[in-house]
N, C-alpha and C positions, 0 to 999 in steps of 0.2 A: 483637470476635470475628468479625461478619459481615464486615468489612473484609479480615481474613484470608485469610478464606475467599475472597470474590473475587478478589483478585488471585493465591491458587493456583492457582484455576481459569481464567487468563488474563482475566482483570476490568482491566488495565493497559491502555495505548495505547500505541501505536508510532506514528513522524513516519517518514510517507513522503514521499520528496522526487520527482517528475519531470525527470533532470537530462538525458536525451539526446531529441532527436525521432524520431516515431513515424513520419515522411517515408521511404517506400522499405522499410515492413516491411506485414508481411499485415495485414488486415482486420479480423482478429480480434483481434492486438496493440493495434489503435488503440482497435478496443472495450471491451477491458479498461481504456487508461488513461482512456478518459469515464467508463466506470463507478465508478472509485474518485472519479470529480470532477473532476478534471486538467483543466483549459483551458490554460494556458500556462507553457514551460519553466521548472522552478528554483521552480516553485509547492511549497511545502511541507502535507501535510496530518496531522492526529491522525485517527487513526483505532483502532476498538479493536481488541487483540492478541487476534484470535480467530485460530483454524487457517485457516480460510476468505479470512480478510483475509493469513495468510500466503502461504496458496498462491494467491492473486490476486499476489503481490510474487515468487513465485516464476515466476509463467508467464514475465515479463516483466522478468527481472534486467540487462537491458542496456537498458535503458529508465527504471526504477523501481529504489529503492534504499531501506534504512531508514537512518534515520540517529538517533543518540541526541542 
C-alpha cells in the first residue's frame, strides 16, 4: 500500500540522457547540466521524477532529454 502511495505521488525515476553540447550556449545552461551531474555527451542518468527534476529538463530541452 505505501508503495502506491509513492509512486502517485512521483516516487518513480526518469533517465535523463545528455545528447547535444553545452559549447556556444549561456552560462547558466552549462550550470544546469553539472548540476544534474553531466560530465560527458550521451552520459545517461536516473534520477527521481520530482516536478523540480522536471523543470531542471525543462530549462534545457535542446540540451537534455528523457528517455524511457
Amino acid at each position: 500500500m505505501a508503495e502506491e502511495n509513492k509512486q502517485q505521488e512521483g516516487g518513480g525515476k526518469i533517465r535523463i540522457q545528455y545528447y547535444r553540447s553545452a559549447i556556444g550556449f549561456p552560462k547558466t545552461q552549462k550550470e544546469i547540466v553539472r548540476s544534474v551531474g553531466f560530465t560527458k555527451l550521451n552520459q545517461i542518468f536516473e534520477r527521481p521524477d520530482t516536478p523540480s527534476m522536471r523543470g531542471v529538463v525543462q530549462k534545457v530541452p535542446h540540451l537534455i532529454r528523457i528517455i524511457e
